[in-house]
Structure formats: structure tokens, C-alpha cells
N, C-alpha and C positions, 0 to 999 in steps of 0.2 A: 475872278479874272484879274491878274495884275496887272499892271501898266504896260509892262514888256510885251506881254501876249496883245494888247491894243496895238503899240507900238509896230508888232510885227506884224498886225492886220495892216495897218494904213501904208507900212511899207510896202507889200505883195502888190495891195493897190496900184500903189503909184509907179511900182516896175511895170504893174500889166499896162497900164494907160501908158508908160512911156513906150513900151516894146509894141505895144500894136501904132502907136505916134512912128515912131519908125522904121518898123518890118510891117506895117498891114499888109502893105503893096505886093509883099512875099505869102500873104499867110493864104496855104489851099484851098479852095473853092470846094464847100461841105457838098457831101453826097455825089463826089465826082471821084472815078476810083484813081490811082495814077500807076501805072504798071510802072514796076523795075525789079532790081537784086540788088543783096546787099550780101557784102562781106565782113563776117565776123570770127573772134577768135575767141576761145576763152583757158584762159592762163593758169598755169601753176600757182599762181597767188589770187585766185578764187576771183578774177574782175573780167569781166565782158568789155571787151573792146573793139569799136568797128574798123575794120580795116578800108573798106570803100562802101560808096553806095552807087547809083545809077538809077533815080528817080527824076527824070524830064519833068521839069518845074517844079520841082522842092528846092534847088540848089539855093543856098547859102540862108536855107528858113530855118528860125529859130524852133519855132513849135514843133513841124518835123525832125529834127535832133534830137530833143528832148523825147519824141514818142518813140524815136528810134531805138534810144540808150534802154528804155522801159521796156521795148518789146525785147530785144535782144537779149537783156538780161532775163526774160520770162522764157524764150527760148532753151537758153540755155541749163535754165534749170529742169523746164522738161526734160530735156535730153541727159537729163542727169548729173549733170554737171562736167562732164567729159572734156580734160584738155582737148585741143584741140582747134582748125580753121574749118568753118561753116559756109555755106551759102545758101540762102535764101532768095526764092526769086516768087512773085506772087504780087499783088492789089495793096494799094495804100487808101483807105477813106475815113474823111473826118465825115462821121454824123454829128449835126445837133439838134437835138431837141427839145423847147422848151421849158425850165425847168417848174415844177412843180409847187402850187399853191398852198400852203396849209389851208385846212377847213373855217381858219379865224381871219383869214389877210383880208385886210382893211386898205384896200388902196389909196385910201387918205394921209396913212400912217406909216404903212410898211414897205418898203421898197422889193420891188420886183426882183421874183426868184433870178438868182443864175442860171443859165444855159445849161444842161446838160451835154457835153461834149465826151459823144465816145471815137477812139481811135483803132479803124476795124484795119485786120493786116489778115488777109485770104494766101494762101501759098504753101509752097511746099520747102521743105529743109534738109540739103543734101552736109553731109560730112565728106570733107575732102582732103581730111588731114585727120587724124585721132592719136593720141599717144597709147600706149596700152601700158605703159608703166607711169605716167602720167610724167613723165621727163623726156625732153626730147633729148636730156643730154647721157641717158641710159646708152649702155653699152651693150 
């Protein structure tokens, strides 16, 4: 392990501790679902992009954005990857659960597993736009 890969552990660190130091107050309440839709589009040059959202208490959270950008690009690969504008409307929940002990951890020694955080997204996905020559500037 070189130095750099150290380097980039203690940096990830110190962005989480600062980011939860200043969005905690934002970050969703685990195992609470939050209904909304979201508006997505996915492009001629292969990138998933949201167009809107409407999640009553996610606005302006960083950790919902980041799950958002993940789900929608997973989305859209299901779907095949298919230009086009999406919606999705459906359940937003953070689970956490505990993370997991190896069979040697030494509580004296070892510091305590991470959290396992999964981000569950329930709903359905309508196409309300599709290209079928994959150009909308087809003639």
C-alpha cells in the first residue's frame, strides 16, 4: 500500500467528518421512507442526467444527490440504455445497519466496523420521451 492510497484514505475521512460537520442537520432520518419523483434523462453521449426532483426533505442534501446520480444511472441501464426523458416516482430509504465484526476483533485494538448503509428506492418508471433512432435531431 503506497502512501497515496494512505493519503487518500485520511482525505475521504476528513471530507466525511467535515460534510456530516455541515449537512448533518440535512442528512435523512434511516428507515423512514420519503415519497417523491424524479426526473431524468439519458443522452446521446451515454450520461444520465437529472432533470428535477421532488423529495419533501431531501432538498439541498448532499448524500441524497449522490444516491440519486447512482440510482438513476442504474436505472437507466436497465432500461437499456435508451435515449430519452424518464420519470420515476416511488420511496426513498436509508437503511443502516450495523457493520459487521470479523471473528478476531479485539476491541482493545481494532476500531469499530463501519455502518453498513444501504439506499433502498421502491417505485415505478415511466418513459415519456424515447428516441427511436437515438437522435432527436433525426429527420
Amino acid at each position: 500500500m503506497g502512501l497515496q492510497h494512505v493519503a487518500a484514505l485520511i482525505e475521504a475521512d476528513n471530507f466525511a467528518a467535515v460534510e456530516a460537520a455541515t449537512f448533518g442537520h440535512l442528512a435523512p432520518e434511516t428507515n423512514r421512507a420519503y415519497p417523491g419523483v424524479l426526473l431524468f434523462t439519458y443522452t446521446n453521449w451515454g450520461q444520465t442526467e437529472p432533470i428535477e426532483s421532488n423529495f419533501p426533505g431531501m432538498e439541498d442534501n448532499p448524500w441524497f444527490y449522490r444516491a440519486m446520480g447512482d440510482f438513476i444511472y442504474e436505472l437507466s441501464q436497465a432500461h437499456g440504455e435508451v435515449v430519452g426523458v424518464y420519470r420515476w416516482e416511488g420511496t426513498y430509504t436509508v437503511k443502516v445497519t450495523p457493520g459487521e465484526k470479523p471473528d478476531d476483533f479485539d476491541p482493545e485494538y481494532d476500531a469499530e466496523p463501519p455502518n453498513d448503509v444501504e439506499h433502498v428506492w421502491l417505485g415505478n418508471t415511466t418513459i415519456l420521451w424515447r428516441s427511436e433512432e437515438h437522435s432527436a435531431l433525426t429527420t
